[in-house]
N, C-alpha and C positions, 0 to 999 in steps of 0.2 A: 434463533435470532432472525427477525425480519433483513429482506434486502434493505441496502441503504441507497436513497436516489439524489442527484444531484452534482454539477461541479458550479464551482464556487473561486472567484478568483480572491487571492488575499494579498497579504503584506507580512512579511518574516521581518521583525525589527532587528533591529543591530548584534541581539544577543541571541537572536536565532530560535526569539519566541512569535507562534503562531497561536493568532485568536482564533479558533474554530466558529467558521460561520452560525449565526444563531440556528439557523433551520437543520442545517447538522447536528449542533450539539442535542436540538429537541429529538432528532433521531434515534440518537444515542445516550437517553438519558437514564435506558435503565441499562448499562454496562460500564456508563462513565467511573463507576465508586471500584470493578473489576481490575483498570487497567489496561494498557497498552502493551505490542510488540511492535517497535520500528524495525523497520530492515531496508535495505536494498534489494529491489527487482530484479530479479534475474533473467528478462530479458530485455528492461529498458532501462532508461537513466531517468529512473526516480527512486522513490521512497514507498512502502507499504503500510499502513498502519493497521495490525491484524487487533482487534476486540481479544480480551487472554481468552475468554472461550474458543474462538476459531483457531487462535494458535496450538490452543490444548488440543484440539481434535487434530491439527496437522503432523501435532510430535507426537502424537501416539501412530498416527500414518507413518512419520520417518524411524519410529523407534522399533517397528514391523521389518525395517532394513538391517542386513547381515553387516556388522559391522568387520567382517572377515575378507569381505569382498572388496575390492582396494577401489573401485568405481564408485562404491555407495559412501566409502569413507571420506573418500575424494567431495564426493558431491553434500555428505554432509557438514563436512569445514565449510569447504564455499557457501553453502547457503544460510550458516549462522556466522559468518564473517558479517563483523560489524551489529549484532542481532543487541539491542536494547529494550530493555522493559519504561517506556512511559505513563506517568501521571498526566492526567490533566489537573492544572492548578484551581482555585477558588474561583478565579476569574475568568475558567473556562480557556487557558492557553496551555499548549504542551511544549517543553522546549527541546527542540531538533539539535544532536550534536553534534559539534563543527565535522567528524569525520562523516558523514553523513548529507551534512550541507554538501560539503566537497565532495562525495559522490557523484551526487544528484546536479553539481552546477548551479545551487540554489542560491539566486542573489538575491532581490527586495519582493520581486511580484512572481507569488506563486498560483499555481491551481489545485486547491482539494479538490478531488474526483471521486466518486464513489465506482466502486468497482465489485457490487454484488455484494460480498458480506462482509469489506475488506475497505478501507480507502488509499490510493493513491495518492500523494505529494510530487508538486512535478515543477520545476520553474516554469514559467508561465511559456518564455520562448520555445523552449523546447517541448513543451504540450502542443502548445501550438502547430510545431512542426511535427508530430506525429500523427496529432488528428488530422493535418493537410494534405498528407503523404499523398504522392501519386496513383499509389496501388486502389486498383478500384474494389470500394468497401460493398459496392453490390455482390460480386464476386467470391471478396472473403464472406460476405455472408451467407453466401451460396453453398461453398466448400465446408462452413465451420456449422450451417444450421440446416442446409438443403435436404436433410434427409430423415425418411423415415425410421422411428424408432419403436414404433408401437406395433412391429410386427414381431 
């Protein structure tokens, strides 16, 4: 799968259905008929929405994990807590379920973000407030891509 580029602010109607912006959906046009995995972020207060191929390739990564060891068993409850398989409907909208919503804080105005081969759902306040954060991102960039790899 190609990366996916873009964030995009929307609108979650009443029932907790999201129109996926047009230039996303043409992104995703050849995995849309596959399916969805929503979940909860594991280190922010949003949503993930993994393509079932990139989910398929992460459960074969957690099913590599010793289910005897009480850390991995630990960490794999938690991070299928709350784990949903979604459609995208005819009219190109997915519907987010209220445990989910209520994670996330998700009221009327959201942001889809693309996040490499993944998208994020974030209410729009609190994207905002992450992307604002004080921490200087020249820095994280520093630490997280400063170095050489090709040696």
């Amino acid at each position: 799968m190609n990366t996916l580029i873009g964030s995009y602010e929307c609108k979650v109607d009443t029932k907790g259905r999201l129109m996926l912006p047009s230039s996303l959906k043409k992104q995703m046009l050849p995995i849309l008929e596959e399916g969805f995995v929503l979940k909860r972020s594991v280190f922010q207060p949003c949503l993930e929405l993994y393509p079932m191929s990139q989910w398929n390739l992460l459960m074969q990564k957690m099913n590599g994990l010793n289910r005897f060891n009480k850390k991995n068993n630990d960490f794999i409850r938690k991070f299928s807590a709350g784990v949903k398989m979604i459609e995208v409907d005819a009219n190109g909208r997915l519907l987010i379920p209220k445990d989910l919503i209520s994670f996330a804080s998700i009221d009327k105005e959201i942001v889809v973000s693309s996040a490499i081969n993944i998208v994020e759902i974030w209410d729009k306040d609190k994207y905002e407030s992450v992307v604002s954060e004080s921490e200087d991102f020249a820095d994280l960039a520093e630490d997280v891509m400063g170095f050489d790899t090709d040696e």
